[in-house]
C-alpha positions as a printed Julia matrix, in Angstrom:
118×3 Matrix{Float64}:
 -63.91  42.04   4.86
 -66.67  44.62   5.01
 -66.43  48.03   6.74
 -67.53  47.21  10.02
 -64.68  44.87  10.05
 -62.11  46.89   9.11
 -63.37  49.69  11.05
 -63.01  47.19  14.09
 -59.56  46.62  13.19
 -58.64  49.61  12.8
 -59.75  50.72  16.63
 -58.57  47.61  17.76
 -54.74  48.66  16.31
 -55.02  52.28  18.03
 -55.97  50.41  21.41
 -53.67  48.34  21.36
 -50.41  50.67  20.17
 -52.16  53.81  22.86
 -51.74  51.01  25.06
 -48.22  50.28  24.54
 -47.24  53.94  24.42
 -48.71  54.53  27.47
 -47.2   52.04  29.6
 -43.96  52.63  27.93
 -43.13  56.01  29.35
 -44.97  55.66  32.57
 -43.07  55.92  35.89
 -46.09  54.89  38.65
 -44.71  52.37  41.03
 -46.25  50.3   43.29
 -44.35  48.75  46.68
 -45.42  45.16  47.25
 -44.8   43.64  49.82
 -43.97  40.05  48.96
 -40.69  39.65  46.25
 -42.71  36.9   44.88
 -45.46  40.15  43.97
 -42.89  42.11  42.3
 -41.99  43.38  38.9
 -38.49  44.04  39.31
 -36.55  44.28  42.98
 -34.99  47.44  43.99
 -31.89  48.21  45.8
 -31.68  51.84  47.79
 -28.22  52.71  47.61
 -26.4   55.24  50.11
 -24.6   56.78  47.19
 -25.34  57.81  44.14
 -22.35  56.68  42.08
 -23.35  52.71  43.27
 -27.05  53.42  41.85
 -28.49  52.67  38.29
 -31.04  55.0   38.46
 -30.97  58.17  39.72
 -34.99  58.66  41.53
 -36.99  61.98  42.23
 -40.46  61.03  44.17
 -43.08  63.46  42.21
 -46.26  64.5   44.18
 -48.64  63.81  41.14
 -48.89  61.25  38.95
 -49.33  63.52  35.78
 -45.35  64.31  36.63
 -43.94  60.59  36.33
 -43.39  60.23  32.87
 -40.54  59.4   30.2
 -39.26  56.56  32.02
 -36.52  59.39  33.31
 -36.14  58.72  37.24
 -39.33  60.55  38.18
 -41.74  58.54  40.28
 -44.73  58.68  41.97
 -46.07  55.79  44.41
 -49.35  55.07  43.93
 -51.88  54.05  46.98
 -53.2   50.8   45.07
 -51.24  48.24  43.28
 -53.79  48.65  39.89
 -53.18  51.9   39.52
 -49.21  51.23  39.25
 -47.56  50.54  36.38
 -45.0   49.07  38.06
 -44.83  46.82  41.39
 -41.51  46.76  42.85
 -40.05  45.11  45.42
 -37.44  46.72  48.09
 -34.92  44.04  48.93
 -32.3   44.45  51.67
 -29.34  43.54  49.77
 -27.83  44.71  46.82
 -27.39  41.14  44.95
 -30.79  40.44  45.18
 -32.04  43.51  43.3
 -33.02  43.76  39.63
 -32.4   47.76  40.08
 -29.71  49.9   42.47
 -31.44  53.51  43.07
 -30.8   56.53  45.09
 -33.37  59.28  45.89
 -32.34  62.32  45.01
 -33.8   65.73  46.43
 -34.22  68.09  43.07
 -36.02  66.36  40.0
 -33.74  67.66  37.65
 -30.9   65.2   39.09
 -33.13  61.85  38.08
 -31.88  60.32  35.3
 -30.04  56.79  34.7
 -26.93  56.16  34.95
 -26.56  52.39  33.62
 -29.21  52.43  30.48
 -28.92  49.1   30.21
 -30.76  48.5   32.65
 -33.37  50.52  31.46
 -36.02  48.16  29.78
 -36.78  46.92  33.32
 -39.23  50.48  34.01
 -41.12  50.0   30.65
């Protein structure tokens, strides 16, 4: 290989991991409106202690990081890094949440369930 190639590889490698590392802590969600459109179908609880996920709606996007709880719904469903789905019935959903009103209180309380927001 010469050094153009390598150089090429190289960039391509930092693309391609700042692209992982990027999607991997992001938190902007998308509601669809079809469950066929959806990356993973969400449950609103009415208690917090039924709910895998604890969720805080932020007010800018800069804030929804960390995969934590902290959300922000974007306006078009490219922007999102996430498309979910709210279903009517708790069976049905991939995820149980519960809004919570201080962003200090989002977190999750069933990790295992976490790989489904990366």
């Amino acid at each position: 290989m010469n050094i153009r190639e390598i150089a090429f590889l190289n960039l391509f490698i930092i693309f391609i991991l700042f692209g992982i590392n990027n999607n991997a802590y992001s938190q902007k969600v998308y509601s669809v409106d079809r469950d066929y459109k959806a990356d993973v179908k969400v449950y609103v609880t009415n208690n917090d202690y039924n709910a895998d996920l604890l969720v805080f709606k932020v007010d800018r996007d800069y804030k929804a990081t960390n995969n934590e709880g902290r959300w922000y719904f974007t306006d078009r469903d490219y922007k999102a890094d996430k498309k979910i789905y709210f279903v009517d019935r708790d069976y049905k959903a991939d995820l149980k949440i519960y809004f919570v009103d201080r962003d200090y209180k989002a977190k999750w309380r069933d990790v295992s369930k976490k790989y489904l927001m990366y």
